[in-house]
C-alpha positions as CSV (number, residue, x, y, z in Angstrom):
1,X,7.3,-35.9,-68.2
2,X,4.7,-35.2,-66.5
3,X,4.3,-37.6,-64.1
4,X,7.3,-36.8,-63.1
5,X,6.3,-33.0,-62.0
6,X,3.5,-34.5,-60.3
7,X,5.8,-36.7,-58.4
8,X,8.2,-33.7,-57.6
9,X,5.3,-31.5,-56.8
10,X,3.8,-34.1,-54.8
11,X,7.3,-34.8,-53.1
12,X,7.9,-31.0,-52.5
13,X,4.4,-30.6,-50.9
14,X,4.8,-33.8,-48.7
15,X,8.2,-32.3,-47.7
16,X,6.8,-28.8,-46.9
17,X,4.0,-30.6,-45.1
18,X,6.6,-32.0,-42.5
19,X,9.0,-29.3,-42.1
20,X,5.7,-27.0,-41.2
21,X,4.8,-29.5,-38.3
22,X,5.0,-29.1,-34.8
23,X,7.2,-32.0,-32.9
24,X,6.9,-33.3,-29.9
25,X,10.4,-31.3,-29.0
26,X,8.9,-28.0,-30.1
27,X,5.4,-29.0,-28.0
28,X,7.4,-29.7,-24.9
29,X,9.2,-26.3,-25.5
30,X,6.0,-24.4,-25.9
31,X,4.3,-26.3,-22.9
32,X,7.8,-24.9,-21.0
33,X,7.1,-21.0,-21.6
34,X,3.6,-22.1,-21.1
35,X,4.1,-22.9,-18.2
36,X,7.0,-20.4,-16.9
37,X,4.5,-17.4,-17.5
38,X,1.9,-19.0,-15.6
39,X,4.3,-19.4,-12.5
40,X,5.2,-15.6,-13.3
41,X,1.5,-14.9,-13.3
42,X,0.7,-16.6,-10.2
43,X,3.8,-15.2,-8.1
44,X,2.5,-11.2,-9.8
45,X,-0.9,-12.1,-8.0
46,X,1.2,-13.3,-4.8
47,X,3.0,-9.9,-4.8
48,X,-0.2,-8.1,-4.9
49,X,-2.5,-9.3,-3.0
50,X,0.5,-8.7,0.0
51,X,1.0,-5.5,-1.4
52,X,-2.6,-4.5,-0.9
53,X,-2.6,-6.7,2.4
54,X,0.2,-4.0,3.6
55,X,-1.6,-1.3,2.2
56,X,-4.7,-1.8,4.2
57,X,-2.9,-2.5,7.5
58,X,-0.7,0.7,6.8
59,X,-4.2,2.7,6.5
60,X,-5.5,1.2,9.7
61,X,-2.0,2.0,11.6
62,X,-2.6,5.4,10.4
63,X,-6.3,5.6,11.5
64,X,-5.6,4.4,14.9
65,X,-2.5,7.1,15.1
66,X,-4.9,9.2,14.1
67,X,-7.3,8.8,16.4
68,X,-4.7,9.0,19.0
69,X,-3.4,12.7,18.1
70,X,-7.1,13.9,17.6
71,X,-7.2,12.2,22.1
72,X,-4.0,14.2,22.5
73,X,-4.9,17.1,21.1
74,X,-8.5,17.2,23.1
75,X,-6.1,16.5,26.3
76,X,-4.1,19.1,25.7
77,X,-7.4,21.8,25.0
78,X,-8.6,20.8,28.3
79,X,-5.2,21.0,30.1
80,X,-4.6,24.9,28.4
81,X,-7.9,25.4,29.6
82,X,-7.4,24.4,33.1
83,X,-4.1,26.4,33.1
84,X,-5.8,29.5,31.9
85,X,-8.3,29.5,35.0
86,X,-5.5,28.4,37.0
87,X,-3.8,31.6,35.9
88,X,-6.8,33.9,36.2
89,X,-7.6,32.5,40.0
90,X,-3.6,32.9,40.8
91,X,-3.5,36.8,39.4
92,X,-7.5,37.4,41.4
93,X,-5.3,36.0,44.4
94,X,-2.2,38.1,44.0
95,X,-4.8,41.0,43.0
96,X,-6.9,40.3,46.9
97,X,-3.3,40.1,48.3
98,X,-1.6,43.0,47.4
99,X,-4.9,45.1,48.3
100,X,-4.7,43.4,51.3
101,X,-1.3,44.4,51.9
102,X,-2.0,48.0,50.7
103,X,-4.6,48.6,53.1
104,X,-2.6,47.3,55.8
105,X,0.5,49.8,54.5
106,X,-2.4,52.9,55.5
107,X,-3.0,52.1,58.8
C-alpha cells in the first residue's frame, strides 16, 4: 500500500513536472513578442529622433525669420527716420517760400 502512494506521488510529481515546462512551441512564441517589442522599440526611437530632427530645424527656421524681421524692422526705423527729415526740410521749404511770396505780395 504504500509503495503504491509512492508510485502515484512519484507519477503525479513527474506529471506536474512536465506540464510546468516550457516547449519549444511556447519558446518560439515568447522569442515572437520578444522580438515584436524590440521592432516597436526600435521604430519609437526612429520616430524620435526625426521628431527632434524637425524640431531643431523648425527652431533654426524661426531664428533665421527672426533675424530677418529684427533687419526689417531696423530698415524700416531708418526709412521713418529719413521721411521725418524729409518732411521737416519740405515744411522749412514751404515755410522760406511762402515768406518769399509774402514779401513779394508788399511790394
Amino acid at each position: 500500500m504504500k509503495s503504491r502512494f509512492i508510485i502515484t506521488v512519484v507519477l503525479v510529481l513527474v506529471a506536474a513536472f512536465f506540464m510546468s515546462c516550457a516547449t519549444s512551441g511556447d519558446l518560439k512564441k515568447l522569442q515572437g513578442r520578444v522580438d515584436e517589442v524590440a521592432l516597436k522599440a526600435d521604430q519609437a526611437a526612429r520616430d524620435a529622433a526625426a521628431a527632434n530632427s524637425a524640431a531643431q530645424a523648425s527652431q533654426a527656421e524661426s531664428v533665421r525669420a527672426g533675424e530677418k524681421c529684427a533687419a526689417s524692422a531696423a530698415a524700416a526705423e531708418q526709412a521713418a527716420s529719413r521721411a521725418e527729415a524729409a518732411a521737416r526740410l519740405a515744411e522749412e521749404n514751404a515755410k522760406k517760400a511762402e515768406a518769399i511770396f509774402m514779401k513779394s505780395m508788399k511790394k
